[in-house]
C-alpha positions, 0 to 999 in steps of 0.5 A, a space after each residue: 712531370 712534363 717533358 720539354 722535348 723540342 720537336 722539329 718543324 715539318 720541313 716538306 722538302 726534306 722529307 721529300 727528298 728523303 723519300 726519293 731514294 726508297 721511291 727509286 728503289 721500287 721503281 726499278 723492283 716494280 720494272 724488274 718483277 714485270 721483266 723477270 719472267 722474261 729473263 728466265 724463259 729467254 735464258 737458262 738458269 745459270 745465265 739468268 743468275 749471272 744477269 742478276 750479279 751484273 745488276 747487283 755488281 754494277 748497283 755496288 759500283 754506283 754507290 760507290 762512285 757517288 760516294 767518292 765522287 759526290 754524284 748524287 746522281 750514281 746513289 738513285 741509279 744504285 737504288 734503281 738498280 738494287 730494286 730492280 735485281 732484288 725484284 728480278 731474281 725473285 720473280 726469276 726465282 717463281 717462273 723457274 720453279 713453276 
């Protein structure tokens, strides 16, 4: 038997706009594996780590202003700045090792 299964048209746009956020992200991964290194030779451990929560901290904070404030603005900066954290600690994390 046949499934009449209806399927939605391509919209281009929203498929676009969709992408934007996972794009932002890795932007800011991309910035924070070239940075990282540089954190962890200027810096001691301890204080590299303390670097990173501030990114991560203030990536929490933007999503959720955007959240209750509507800022569509504060979700991509939240997305730059998780990329860039997540990124940054681990390119931290392979110079402190080596």
């Amino acid at each position: 038997t046949r499934h009449n299964v209806a399927k939605d048209a391509f919209n281009f746009v929203k498929e676009l706009v969709s992408g934007i956020p996972q794009t932002i992200f890795l932007i800011g991964a991309f910035l924070g594996a070239i940075t990282g290194p540089f954190w962890a030779q200027n810096l001691d451990r301890k204080r590299t780590v303390f670097a990173n929560y501030i990114f991560c901290f203030a990536s929490s904070l933007c999503i959720l202003l955007s959240y209750y404030k509507e800022w569509r603005i504060l979700f991509y900066i939240s997305r730059f700045l998780l990329g860039y954290q997540g990124e940054h600690v681990h390119s931290t994390k392979q110079s402190i090792s080596t």
